[in-house]
mmCIF entry with sequence, helices, sheets and N, C-alpha, C, O atoms, coordinates in Angstrom:
data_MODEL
# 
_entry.id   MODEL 
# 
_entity.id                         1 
_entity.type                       polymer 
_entity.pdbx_number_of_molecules   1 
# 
_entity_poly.entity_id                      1 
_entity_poly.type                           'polypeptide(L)' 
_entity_poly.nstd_linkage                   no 
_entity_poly.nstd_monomer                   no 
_entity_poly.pdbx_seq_one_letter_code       
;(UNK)(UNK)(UNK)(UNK)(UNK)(UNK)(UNK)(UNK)(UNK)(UNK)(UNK)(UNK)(UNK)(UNK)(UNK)(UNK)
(UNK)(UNK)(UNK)(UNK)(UNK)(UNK)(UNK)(UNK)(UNK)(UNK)(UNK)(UNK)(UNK)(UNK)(UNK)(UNK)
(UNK)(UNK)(UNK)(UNK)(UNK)(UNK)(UNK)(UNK)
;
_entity_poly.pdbx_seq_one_letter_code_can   XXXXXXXXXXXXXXXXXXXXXXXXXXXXXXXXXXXXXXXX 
_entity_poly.pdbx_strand_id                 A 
# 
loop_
_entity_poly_seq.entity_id 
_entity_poly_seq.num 
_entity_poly_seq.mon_id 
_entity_poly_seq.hetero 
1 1  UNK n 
1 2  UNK n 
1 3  UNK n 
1 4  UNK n 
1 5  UNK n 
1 6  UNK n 
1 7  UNK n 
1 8  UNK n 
1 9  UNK n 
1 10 UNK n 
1 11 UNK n 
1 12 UNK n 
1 13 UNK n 
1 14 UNK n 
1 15 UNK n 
1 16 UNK n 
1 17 UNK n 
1 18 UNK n 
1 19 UNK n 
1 20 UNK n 
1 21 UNK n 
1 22 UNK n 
1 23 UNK n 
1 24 UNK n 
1 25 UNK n 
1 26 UNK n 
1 27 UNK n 
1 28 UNK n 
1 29 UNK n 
1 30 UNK n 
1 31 UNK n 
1 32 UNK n 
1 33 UNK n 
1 34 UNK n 
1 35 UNK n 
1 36 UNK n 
1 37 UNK n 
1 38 UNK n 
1 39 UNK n 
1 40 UNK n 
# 
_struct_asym.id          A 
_struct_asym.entity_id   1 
# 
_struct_conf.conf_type_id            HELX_P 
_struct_conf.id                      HELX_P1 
_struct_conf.pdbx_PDB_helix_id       AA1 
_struct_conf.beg_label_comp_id       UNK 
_struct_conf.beg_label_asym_id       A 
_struct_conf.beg_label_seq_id        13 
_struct_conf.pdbx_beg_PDB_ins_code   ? 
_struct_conf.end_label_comp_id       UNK 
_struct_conf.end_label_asym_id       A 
_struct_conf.end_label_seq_id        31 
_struct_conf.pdbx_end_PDB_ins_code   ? 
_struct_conf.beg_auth_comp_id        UNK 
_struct_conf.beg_auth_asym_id        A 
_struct_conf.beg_auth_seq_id         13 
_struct_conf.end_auth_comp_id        UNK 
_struct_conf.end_auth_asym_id        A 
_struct_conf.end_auth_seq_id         31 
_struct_conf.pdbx_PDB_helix_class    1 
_struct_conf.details                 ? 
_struct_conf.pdbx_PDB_helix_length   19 
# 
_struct_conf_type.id          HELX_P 
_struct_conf_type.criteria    ? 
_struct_conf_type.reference   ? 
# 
loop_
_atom_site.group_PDB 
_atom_site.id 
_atom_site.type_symbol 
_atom_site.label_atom_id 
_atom_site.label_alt_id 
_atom_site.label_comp_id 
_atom_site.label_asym_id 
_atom_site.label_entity_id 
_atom_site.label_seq_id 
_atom_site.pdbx_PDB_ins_code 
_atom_site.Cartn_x 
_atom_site.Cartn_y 
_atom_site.Cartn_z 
_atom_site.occupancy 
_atom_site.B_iso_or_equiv 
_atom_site.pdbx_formal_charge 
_atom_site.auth_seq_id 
_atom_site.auth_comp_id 
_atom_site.auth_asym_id 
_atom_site.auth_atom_id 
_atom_site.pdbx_PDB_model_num 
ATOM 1   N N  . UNK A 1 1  ? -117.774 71.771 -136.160 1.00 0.00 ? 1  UNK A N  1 
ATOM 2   C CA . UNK A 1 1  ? -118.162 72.532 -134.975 1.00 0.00 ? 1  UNK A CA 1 
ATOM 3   C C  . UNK A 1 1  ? -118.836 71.597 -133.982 1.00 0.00 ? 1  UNK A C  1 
ATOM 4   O O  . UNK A 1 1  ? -119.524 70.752 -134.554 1.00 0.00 ? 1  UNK A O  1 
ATOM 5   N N  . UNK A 1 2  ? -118.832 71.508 -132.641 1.00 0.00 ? 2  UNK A N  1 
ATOM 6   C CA . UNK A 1 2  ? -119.100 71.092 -131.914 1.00 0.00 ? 2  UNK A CA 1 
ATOM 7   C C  . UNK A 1 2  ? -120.854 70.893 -131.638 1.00 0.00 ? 2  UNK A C  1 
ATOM 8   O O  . UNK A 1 2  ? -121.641 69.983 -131.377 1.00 0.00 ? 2  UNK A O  1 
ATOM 9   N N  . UNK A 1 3  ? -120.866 72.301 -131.870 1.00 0.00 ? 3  UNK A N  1 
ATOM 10  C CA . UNK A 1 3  ? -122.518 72.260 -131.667 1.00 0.00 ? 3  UNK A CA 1 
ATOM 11  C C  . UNK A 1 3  ? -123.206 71.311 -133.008 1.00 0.00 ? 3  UNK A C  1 
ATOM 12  O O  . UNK A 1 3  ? -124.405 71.049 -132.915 1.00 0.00 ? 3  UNK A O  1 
ATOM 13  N N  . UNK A 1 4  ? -122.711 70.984 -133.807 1.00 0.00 ? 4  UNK A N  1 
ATOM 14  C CA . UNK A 1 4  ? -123.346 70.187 -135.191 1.00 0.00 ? 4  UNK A CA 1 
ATOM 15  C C  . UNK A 1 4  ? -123.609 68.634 -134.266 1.00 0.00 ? 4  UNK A C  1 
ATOM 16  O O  . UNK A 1 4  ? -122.599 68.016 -133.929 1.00 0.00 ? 4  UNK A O  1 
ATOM 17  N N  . UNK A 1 5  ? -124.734 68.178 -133.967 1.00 0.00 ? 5  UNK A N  1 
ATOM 18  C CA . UNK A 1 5  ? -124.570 67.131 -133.344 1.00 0.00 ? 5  UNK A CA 1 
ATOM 19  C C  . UNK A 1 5  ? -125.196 66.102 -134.407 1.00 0.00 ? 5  UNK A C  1 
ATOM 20  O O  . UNK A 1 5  ? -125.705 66.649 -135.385 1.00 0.00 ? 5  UNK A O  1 
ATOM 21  N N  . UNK A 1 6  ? -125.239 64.751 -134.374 1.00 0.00 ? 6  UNK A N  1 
ATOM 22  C CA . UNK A 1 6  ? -125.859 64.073 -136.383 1.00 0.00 ? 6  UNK A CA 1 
ATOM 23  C C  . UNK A 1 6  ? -127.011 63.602 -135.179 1.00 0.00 ? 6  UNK A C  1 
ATOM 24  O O  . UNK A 1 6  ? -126.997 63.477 -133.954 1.00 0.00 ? 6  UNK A O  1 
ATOM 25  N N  . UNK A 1 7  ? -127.702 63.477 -135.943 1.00 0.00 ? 7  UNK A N  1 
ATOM 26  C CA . UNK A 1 7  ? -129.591 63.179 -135.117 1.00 0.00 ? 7  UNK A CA 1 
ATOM 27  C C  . UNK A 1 7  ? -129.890 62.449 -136.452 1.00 0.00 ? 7  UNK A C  1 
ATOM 28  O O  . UNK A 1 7  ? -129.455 62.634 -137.589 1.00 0.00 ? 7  UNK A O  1 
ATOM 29  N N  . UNK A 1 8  ? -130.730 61.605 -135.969 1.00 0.00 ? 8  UNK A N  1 
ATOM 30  C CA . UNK A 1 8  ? -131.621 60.247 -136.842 1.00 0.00 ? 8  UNK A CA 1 
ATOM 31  C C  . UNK A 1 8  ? -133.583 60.648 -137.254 1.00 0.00 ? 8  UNK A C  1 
ATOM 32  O O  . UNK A 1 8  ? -134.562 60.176 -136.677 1.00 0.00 ? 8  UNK A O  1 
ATOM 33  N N  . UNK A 1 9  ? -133.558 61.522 -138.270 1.00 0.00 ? 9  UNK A N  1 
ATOM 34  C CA . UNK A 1 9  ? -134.508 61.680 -137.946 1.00 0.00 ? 9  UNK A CA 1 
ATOM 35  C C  . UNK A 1 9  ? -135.414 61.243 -139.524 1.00 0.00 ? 9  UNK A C  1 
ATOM 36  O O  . UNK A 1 9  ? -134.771 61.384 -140.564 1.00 0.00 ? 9  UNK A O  1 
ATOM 37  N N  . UNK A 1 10 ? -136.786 60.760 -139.617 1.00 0.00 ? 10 UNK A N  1 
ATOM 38  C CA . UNK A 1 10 ? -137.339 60.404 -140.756 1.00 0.00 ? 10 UNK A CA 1 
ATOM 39  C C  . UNK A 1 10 ? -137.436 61.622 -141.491 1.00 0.00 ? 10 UNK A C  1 
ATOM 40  O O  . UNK A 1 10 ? -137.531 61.291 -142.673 1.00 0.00 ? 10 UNK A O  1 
ATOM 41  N N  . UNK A 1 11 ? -137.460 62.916 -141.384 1.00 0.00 ? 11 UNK A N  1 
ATOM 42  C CA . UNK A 1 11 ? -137.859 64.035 -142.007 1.00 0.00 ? 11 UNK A CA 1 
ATOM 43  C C  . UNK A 1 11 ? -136.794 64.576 -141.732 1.00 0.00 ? 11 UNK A C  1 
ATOM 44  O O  . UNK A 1 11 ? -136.312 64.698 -140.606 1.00 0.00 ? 11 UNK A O  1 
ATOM 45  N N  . UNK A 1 12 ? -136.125 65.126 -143.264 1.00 0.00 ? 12 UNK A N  1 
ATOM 46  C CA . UNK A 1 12 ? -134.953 65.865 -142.870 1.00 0.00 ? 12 UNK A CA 1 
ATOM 47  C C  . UNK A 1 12 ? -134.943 67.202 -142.850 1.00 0.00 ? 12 UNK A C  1 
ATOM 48  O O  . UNK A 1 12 ? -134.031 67.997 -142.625 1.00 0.00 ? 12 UNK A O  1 
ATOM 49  N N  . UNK A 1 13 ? -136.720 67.435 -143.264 1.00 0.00 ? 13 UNK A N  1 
ATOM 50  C CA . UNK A 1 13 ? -136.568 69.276 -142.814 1.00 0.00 ? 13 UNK A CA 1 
ATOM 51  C C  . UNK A 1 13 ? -136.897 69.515 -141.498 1.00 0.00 ? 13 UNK A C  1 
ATOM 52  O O  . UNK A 1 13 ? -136.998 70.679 -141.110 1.00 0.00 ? 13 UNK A O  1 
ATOM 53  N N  . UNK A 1 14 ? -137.142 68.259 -140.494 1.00 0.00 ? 14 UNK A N  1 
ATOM 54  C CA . UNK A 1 14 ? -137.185 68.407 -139.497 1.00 0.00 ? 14 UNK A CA 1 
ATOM 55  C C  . UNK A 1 14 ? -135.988 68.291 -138.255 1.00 0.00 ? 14 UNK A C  1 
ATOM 56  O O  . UNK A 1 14 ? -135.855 68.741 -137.117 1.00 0.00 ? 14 UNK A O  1 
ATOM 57  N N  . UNK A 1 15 ? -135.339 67.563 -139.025 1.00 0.00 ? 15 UNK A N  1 
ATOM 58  C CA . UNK A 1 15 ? -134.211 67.279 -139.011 1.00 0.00 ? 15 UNK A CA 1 
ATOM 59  C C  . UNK A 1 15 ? -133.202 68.819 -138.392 1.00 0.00 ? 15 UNK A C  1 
ATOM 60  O O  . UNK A 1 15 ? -132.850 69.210 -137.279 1.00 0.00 ? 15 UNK A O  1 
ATOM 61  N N  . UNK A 1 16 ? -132.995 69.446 -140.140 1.00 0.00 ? 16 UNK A N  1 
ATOM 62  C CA . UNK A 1 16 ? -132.763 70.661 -140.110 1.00 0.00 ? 16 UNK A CA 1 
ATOM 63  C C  . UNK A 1 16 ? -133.200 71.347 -138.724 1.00 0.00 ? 16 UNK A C  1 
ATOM 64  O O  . UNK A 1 16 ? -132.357 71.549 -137.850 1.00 0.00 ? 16 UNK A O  1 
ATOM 65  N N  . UNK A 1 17 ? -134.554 71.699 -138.557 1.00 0.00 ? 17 UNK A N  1 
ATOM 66  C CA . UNK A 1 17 ? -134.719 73.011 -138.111 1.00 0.00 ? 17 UNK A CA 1 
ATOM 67  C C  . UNK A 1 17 ? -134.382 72.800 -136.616 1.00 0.00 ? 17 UNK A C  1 
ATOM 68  O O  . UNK A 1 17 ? -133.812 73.617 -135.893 1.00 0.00 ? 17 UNK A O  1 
ATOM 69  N N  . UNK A 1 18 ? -134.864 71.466 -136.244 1.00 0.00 ? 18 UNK A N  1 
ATOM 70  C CA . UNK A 1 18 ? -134.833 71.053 -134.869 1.00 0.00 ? 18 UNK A CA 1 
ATOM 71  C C  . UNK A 1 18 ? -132.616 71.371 -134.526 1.00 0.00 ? 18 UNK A C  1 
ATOM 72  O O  . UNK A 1 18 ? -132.104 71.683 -133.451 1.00 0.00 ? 18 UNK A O  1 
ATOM 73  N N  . UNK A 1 19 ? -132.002 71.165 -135.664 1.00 0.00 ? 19 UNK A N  1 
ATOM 74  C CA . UNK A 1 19 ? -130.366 71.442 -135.272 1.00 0.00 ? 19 UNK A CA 1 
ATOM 75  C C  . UNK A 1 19 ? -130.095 72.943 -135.569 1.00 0.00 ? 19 UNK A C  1 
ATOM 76  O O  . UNK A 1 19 ? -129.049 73.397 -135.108 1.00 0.00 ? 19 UNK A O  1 
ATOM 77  N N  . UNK A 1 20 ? -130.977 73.847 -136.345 1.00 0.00 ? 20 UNK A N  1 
ATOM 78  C CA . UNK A 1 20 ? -131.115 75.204 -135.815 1.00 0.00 ? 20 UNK A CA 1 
ATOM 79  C C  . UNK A 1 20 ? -130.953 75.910 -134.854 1.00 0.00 ? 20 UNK A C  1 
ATOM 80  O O  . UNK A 1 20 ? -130.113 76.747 -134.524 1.00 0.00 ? 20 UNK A O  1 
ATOM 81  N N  . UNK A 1 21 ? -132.175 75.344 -134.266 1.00 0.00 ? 21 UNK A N  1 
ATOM 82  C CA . UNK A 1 21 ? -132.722 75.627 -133.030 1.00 0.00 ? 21 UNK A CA 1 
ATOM 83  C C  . UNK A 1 21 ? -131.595 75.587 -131.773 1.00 0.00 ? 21 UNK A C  1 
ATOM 84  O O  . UNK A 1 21 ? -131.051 76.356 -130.980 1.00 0.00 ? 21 UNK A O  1 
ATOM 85  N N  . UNK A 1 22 ? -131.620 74.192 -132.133 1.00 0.00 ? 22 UNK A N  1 
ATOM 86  C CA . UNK A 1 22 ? -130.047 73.951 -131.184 1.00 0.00 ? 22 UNK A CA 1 
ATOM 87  C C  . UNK A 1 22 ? -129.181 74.913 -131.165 1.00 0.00 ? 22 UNK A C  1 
ATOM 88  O O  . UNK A 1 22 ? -128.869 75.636 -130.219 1.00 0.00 ? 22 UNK A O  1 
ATOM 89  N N  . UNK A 1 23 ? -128.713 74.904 -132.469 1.00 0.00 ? 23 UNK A N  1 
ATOM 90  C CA . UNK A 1 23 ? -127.197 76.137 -132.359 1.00 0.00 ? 23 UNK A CA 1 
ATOM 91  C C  . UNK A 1 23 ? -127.633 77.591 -131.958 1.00 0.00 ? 23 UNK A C  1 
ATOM 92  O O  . UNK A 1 23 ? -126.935 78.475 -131.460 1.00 0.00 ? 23 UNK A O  1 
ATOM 93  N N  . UNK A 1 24 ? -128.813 77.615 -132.260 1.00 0.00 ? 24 UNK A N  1 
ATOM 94  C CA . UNK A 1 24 ? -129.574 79.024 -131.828 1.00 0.00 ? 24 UNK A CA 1 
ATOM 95  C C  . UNK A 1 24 ? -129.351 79.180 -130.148 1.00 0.00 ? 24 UNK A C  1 
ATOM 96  O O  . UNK A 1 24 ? -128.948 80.138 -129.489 1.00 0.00 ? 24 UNK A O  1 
ATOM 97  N N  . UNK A 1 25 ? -129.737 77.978 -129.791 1.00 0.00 ? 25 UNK A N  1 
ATOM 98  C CA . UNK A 1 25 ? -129.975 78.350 -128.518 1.00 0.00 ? 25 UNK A CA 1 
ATOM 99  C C  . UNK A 1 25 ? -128.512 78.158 -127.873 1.00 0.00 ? 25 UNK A C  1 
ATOM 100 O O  . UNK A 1 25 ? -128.253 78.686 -126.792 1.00 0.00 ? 25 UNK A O  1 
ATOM 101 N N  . UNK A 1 26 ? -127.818 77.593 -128.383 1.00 0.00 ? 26 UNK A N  1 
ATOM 102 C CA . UNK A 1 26 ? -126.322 77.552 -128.007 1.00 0.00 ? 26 UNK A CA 1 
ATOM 103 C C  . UNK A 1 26 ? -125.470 78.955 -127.798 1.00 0.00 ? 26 UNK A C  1 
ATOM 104 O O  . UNK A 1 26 ? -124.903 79.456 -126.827 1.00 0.00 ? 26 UNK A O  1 
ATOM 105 N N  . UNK A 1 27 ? -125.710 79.459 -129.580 1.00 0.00 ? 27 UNK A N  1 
ATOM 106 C CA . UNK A 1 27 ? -124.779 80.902 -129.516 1.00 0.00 ? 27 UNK A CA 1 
ATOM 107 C C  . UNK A 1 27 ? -125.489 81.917 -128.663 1.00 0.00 ? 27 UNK A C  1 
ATOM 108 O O  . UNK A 1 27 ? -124.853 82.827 -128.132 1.00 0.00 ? 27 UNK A O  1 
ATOM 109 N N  . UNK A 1 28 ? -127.127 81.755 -128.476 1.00 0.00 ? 28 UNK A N  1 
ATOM 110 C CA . UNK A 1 28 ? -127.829 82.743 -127.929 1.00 0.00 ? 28 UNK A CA 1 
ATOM 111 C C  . UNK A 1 28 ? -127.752 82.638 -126.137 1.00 0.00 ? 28 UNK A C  1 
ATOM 112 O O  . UNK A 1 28 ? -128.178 83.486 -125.353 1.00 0.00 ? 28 UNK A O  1 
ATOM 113 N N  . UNK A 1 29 ? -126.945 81.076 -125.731 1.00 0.00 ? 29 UNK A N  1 
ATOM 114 C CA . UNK A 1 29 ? -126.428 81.420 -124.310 1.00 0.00 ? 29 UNK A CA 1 
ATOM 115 C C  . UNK A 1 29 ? -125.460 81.305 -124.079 1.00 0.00 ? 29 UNK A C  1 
ATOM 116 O O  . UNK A 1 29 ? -125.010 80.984 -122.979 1.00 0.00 ? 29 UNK A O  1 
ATOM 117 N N  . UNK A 1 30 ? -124.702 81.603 -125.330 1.00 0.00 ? 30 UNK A N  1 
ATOM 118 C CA . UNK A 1 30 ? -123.388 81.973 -124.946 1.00 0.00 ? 30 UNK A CA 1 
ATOM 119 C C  . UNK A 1 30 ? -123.567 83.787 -125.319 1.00 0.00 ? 30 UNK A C  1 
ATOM 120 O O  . UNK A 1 30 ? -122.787 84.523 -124.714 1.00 0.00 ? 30 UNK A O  1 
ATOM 121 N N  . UNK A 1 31 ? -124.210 84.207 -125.940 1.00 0.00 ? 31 UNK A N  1 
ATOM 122 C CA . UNK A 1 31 ? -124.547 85.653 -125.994 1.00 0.00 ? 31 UNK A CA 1 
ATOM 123 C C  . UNK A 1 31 ? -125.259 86.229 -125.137 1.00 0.00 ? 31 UNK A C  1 
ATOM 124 O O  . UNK A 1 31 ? -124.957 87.398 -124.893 1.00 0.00 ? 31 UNK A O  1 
ATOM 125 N N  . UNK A 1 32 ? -126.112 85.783 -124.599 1.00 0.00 ? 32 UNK A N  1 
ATOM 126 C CA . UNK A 1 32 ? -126.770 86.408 -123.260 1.00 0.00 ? 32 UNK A CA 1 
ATOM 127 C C  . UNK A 1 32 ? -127.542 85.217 -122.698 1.00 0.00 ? 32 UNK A C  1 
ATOM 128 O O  . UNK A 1 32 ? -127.908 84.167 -123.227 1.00 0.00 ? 32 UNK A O  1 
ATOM 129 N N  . UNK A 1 33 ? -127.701 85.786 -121.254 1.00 0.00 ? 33 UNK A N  1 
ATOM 130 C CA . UNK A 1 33 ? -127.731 84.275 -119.998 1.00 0.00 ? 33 UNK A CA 1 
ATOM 131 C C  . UNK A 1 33 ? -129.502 84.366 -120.131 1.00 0.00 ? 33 UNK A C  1 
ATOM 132 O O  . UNK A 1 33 ? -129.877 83.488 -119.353 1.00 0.00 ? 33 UNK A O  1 
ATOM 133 N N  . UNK A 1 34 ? -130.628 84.953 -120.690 1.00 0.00 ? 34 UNK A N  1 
ATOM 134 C CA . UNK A 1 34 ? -131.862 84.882 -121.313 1.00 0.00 ? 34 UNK A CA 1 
ATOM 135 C C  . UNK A 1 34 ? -132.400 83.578 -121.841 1.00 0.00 ? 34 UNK A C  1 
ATOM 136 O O  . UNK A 1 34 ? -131.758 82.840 -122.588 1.00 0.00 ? 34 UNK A O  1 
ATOM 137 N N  . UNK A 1 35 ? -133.391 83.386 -121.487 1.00 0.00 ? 35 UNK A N  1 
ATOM 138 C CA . UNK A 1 35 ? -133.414 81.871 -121.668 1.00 0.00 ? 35 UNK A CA 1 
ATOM 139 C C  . UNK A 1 35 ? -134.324 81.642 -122.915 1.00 0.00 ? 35 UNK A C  1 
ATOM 140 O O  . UNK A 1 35 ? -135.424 82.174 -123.059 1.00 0.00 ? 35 UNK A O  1 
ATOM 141 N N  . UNK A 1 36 ? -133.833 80.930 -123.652 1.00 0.00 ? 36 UNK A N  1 
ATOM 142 C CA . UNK A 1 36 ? -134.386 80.940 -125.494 1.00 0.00 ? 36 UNK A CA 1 
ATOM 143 C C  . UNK A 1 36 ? -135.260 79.872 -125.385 1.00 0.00 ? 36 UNK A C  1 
ATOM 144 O O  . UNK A 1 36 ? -134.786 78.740 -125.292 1.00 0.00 ? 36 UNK A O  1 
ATOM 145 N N  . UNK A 1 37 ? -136.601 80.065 -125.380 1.00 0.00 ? 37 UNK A N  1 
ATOM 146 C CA . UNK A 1 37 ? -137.841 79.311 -126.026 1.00 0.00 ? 37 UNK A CA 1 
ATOM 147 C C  . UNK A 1 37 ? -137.567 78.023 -127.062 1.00 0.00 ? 37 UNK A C  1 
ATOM 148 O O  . UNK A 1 37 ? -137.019 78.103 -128.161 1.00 0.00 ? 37 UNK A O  1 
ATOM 149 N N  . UNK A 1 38 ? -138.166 76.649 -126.335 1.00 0.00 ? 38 UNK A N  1 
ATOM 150 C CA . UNK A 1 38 ? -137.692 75.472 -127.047 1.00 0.00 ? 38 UNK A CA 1 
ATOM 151 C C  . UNK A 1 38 ? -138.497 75.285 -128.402 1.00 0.00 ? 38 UNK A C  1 
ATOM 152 O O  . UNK A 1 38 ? -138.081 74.736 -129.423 1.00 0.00 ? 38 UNK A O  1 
ATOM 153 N N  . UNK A 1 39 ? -140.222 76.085 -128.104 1.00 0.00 ? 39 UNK A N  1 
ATOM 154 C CA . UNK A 1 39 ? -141.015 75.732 -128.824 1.00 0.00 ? 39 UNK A CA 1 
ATOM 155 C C  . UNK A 1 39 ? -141.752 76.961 -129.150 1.00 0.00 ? 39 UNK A C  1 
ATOM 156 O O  . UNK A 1 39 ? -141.735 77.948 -128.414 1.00 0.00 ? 39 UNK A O  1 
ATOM 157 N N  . UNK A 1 40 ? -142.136 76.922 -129.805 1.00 0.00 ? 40 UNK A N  1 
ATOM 158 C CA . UNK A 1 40 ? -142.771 78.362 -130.449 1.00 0.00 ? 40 UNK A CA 1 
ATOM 159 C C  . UNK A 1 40 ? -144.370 78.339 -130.877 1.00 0.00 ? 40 UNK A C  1 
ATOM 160 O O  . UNK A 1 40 ? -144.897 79.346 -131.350 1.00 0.00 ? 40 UNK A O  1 
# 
């Protein structure tokens, strides 16, 4: 999938969540034009 992008990161549960986030905010503007919070 496109949105899977590979990132270099020392922590790979950070790793993880930070490419979550990403696809989150990907499908969530392709689902509505609302603008999704980078940081929580």
């Amino acid at each position: 999938m496109p949105f899977w992008i590979r990132v270099d990161f020392d922590d790979d549960l950070l790793a993880q969540e930070q490419l979550i986030q990403h696809v989150v905010q990907k499908q969530g503007a392709l689902l509505s034009d609302s603008p999704v919070p980078e940081k929580r």
